[in-house]
KEKE-349627 format. One record per residue (C-alpha): residue number from 1; residue in one letter; chain; x, y, z. Coordinates in nm, 2 decimals. Example, Ala and Ser with C-alpha at 12.3 -4.5 7.8 and 13.67 -1.06 7.14 Angstrom:
   mimi   ronu   gudo        X        Y        Z
      1      A      A     1.23    -0.45     0.78
      2      S      A     1.37    -0.11     0.71
//
This chain:
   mimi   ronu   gudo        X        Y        Z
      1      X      A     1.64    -0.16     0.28
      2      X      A     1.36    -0.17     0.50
      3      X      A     1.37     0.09     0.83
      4      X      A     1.38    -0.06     1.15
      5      X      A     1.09    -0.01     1.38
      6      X      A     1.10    -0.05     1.72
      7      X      A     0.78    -0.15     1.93
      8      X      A     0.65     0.24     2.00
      9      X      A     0.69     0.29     1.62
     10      X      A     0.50    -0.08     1.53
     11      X      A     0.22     0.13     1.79
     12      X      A     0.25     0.45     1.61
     13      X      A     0.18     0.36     1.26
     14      X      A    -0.05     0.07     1.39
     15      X      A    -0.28     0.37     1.55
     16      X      A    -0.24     0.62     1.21
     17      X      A    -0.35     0.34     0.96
     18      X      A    -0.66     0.31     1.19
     19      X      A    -0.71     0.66     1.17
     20      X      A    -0.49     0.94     1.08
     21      X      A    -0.72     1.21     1.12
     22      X      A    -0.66     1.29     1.49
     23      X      A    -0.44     1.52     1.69
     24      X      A    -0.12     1.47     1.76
     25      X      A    -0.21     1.49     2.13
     26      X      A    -0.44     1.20     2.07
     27      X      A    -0.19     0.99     1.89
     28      X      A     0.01     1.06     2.16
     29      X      A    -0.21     0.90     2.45
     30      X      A    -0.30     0.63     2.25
     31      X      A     0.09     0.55     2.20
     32      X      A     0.19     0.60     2.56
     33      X      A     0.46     0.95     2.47
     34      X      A     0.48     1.27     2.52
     35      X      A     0.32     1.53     2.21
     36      X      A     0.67     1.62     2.09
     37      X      A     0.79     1.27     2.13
     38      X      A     0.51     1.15     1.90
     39      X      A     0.56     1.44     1.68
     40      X      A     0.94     1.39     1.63
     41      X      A     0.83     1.02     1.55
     42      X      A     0.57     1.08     1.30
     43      X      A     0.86     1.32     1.14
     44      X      A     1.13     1.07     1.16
     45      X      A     0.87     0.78     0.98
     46      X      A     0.79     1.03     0.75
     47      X      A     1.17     1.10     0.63
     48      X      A     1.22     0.75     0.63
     49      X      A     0.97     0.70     0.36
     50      X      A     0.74     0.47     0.61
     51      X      A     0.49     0.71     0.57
     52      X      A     0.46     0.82     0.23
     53      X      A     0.15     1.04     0.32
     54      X      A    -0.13     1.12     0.50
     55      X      A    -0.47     1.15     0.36
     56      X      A    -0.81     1.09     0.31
     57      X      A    -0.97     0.80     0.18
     58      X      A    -1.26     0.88    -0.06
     59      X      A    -1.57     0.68    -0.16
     60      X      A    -1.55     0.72    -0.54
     61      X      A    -1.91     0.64    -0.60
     62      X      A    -2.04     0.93    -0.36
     63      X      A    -1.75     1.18    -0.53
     64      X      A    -1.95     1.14    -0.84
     65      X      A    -1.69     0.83    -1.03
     66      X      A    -1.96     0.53    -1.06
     67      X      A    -1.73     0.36    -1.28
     68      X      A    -1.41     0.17    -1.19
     69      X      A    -1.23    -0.02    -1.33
     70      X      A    -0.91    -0.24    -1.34
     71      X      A    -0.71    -0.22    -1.64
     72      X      A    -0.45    -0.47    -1.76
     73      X      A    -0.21    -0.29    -2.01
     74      X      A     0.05    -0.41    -2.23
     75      X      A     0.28    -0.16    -2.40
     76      X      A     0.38    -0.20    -2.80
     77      X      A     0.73    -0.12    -2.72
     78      X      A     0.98    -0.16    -2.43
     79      X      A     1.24     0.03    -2.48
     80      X      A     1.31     0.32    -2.22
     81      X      A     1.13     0.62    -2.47
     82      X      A     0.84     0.44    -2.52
     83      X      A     0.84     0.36    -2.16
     84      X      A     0.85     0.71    -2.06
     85      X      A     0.61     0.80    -2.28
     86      X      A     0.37     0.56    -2.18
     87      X      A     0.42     0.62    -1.79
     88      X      A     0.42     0.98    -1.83
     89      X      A     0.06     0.96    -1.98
     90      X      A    -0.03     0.72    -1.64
     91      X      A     0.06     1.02    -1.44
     92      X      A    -0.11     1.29    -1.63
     93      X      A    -0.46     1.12    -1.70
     94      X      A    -0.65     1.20    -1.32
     95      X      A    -0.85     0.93    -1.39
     96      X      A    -0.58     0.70    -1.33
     97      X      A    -0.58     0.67    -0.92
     98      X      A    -0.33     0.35    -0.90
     99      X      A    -0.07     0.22    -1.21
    100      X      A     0.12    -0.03    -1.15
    101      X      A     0.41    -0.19    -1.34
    102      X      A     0.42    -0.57    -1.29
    103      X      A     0.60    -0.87    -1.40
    104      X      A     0.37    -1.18    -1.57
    105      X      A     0.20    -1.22    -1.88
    106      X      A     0.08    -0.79    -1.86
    107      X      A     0.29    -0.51    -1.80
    108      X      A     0.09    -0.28    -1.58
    109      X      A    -0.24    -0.31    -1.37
    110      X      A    -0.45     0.04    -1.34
    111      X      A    -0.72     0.17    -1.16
    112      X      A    -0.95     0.42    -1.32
    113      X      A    -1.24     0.59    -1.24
    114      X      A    -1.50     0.78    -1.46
    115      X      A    -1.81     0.99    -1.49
    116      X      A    -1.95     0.76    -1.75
    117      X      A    -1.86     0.55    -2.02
    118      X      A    -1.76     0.88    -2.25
    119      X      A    -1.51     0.97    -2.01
    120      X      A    -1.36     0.59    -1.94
    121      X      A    -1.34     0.57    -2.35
    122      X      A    -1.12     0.91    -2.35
    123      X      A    -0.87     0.72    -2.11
    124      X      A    -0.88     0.43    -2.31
    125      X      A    -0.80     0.62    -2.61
    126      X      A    -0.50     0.81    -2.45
    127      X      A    -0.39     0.53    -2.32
    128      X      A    -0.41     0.33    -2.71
    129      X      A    -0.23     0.62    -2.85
    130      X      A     0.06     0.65    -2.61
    131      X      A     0.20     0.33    -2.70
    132      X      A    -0.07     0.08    -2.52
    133      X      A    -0.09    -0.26    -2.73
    134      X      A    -0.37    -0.48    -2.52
    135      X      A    -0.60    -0.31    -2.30
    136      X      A    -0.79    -0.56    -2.11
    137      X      A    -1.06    -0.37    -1.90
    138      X      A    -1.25    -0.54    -1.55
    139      X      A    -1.55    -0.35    -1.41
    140      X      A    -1.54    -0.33    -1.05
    141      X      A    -1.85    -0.41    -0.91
    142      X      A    -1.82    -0.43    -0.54
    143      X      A    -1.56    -0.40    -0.33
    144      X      A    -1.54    -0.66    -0.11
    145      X      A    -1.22    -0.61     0.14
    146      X      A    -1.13    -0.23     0.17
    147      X      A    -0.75    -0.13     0.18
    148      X      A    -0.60    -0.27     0.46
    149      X      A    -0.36    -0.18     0.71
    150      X      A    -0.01    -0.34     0.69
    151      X      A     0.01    -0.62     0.93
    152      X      A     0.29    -0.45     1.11
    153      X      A     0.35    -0.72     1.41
    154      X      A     0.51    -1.02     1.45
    155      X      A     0.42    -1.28     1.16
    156      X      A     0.16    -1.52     1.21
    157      X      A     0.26    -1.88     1.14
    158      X      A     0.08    -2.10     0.85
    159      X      A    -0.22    -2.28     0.98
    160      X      A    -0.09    -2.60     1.09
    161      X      A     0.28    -2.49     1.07
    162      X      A     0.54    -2.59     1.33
    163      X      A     0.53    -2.35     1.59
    164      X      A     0.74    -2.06     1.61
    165      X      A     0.69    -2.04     1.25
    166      X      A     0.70    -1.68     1.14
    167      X      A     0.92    -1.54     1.45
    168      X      A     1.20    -1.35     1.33
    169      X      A     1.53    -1.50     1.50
    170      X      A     1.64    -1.40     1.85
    171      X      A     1.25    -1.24     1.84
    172      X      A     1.00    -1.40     2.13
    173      X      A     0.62    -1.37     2.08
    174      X      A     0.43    -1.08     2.26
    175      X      A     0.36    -1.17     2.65
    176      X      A     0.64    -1.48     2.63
    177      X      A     0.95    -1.47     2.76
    178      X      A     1.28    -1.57     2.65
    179      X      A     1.36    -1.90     2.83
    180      X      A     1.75    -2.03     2.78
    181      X      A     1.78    -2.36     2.58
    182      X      A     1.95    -2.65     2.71
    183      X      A     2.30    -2.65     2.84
    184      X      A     2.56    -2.75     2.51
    185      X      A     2.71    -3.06     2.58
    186      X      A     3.11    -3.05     2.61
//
């Protein structure tokens, strides 16, 4: 069940996704509270599982990983050992920076990095022996839209959708006000 977030928390995580790596007195004028306020937010988000962590996000080209790829993956076997098996080697390869396990015509979408082409053909290997049936590998070339922030706001409505579309019920849109509908007829 999602957490509820208010609009100082909406603010909060708004300001860490465009940049965590500030003080907390920083966050804190930028959010409008008090230092300990912000800090007993962040904490709060952070038991709640909102934030999952902090950290830094690396160029892998200039960390020495030219290669990247996706991986599609299907596993041999789907019963829950095999399964195990095969996520536990996910976890355990470094390599492997995202592994997802998805629903369609694959069962998981990776993210791998390498050295070179020896190193991307060890994980490859691993990956064949612990149980991995089809490995369909995509070199990234570029990327073209970094990881983005979640769009915590209000929705947006369709282009060209009635409007209002998107507003959560008994919800108004930032800078409008709640006007009262028409008297019901008795």
């Amino acid at each position: 069940m999602p957490t509820s977030l208010d609009e100082i928390d909406i603010k909060l995580l708004t300001e860490l996704q465009a940049d965590a790596d500030r003080t907390n007195v920083e966050l804190a004028r930028g959010v409008g509270l008090s230092p300990a306020a912000t800090l007993h937010r962040v904490r709060r988000l952070k038991e709640s599982g909102v934030i999952r962590v902090i950290s830094a996000r690396l160029d892998p080209a200039a960390a020495g990983f030219p290669l990247s790829v996706y991986v599609a993956a299907n596993t041999a076997r789907h019963d829950p050992r095999s399964v195990r098996a095969f996520e536990d080697q996910l976890r355990a390869l470094p390599q492997i920076i995202t592994a997802d396990n998805i629903a369609g015509e694959m069962d998981y979408l990776l993210t791998i990095v390498a050295r070179d082409v020896g190193e991307l053909q060890l994980v490859l290997t691993r990956l064949a022996t612990r149980g991995a049936q089809r490995l369909i590998t995509y070199l990234r070339l570029e990327e073209v839209k970094p990881p983005s922030p979640l769009p915590l706001g209000p929705a947006e409505p369709a282009p060209g959708g009635p409007p209002g579309a998107g507003v959560t019920a008994g919800s108004t849109r930032p800078g409008s006000a709640a006007r009262p509908g028409p008297a019901p007829r008795g």
